[in-house]
C-alpha positions in Angstrom: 1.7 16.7 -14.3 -1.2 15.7 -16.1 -4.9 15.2 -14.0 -5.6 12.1 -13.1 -8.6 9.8 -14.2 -8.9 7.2 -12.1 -7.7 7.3 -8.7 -7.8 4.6 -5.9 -6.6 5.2 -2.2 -6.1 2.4 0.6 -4.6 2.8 3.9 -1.3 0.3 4.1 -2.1 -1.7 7.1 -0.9 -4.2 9.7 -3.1 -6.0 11.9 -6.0 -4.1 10.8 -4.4 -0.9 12.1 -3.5 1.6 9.6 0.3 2.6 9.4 0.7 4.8 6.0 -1.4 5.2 2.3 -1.2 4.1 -1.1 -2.5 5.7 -3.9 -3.0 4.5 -7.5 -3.8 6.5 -10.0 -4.8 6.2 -14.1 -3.5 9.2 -16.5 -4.5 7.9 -19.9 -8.4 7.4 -19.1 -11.1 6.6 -16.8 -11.4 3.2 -15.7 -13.8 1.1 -13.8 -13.0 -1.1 -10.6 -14.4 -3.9 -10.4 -15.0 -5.7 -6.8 -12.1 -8.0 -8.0 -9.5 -5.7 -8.2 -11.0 -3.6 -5.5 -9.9 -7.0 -3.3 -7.2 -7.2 -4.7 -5.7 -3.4 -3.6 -7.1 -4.5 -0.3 -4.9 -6.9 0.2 -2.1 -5.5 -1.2 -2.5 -2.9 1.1 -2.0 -5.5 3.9 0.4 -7.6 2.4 2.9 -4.1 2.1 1.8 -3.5 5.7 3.5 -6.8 6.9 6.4 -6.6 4.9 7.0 -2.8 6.2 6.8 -4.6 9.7 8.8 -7.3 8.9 11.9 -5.2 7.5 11.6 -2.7 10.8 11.8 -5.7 13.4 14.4 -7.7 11.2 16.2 -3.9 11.0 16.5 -3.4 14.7 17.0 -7.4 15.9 20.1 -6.9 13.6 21.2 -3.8 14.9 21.8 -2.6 11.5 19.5 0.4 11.5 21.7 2.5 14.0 24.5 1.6 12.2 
C-alpha cells in the first residue's frame, strides 16, 4: 500500500458522544483543508453517527437482528 499524503481523522459521533472513527486519506498528493471542508467531515461524522443509531434501534424494534 502506498504512504499516505493527506490524512484526516474524526470520531463518528452521536449526541456529541463518540461511538467509532473515520479516517480519510489522499495517496496521489498532499492537500490542504480548508475550514470548509474541515466542517464539512465534522458533520459527516455526526450525520454517520445517527444513521448507525438509527439502523441499531430500527434493527432490534424489528426483531430482525437476532434473527
Amino acid at each position: 500500500m502506498r504512504t499516505p499524503r493527506t490524512m484526516i481523522i474524526t470520531p463518528i459521533r452521536y449526541q456529541n458522544k463518540p461511538m467509532g472513527v473515520i479516517v480519510f486519506y489522499s495517496l496521489n498528493g498532499v492537500i490542504k483543508i480548508s475550514d470548509v471542508e474541515s466542517h464539512l467531515f465534522s458533520n459527516l461524522s455526526s450525520f454517520l453517527g445517527a444513521a448507525i443509531t438509527n439502523g441499531k434501534n430500527f434493527a432490534s424494534k424489528d426483531g430482525s437482528a437476532t434473527k
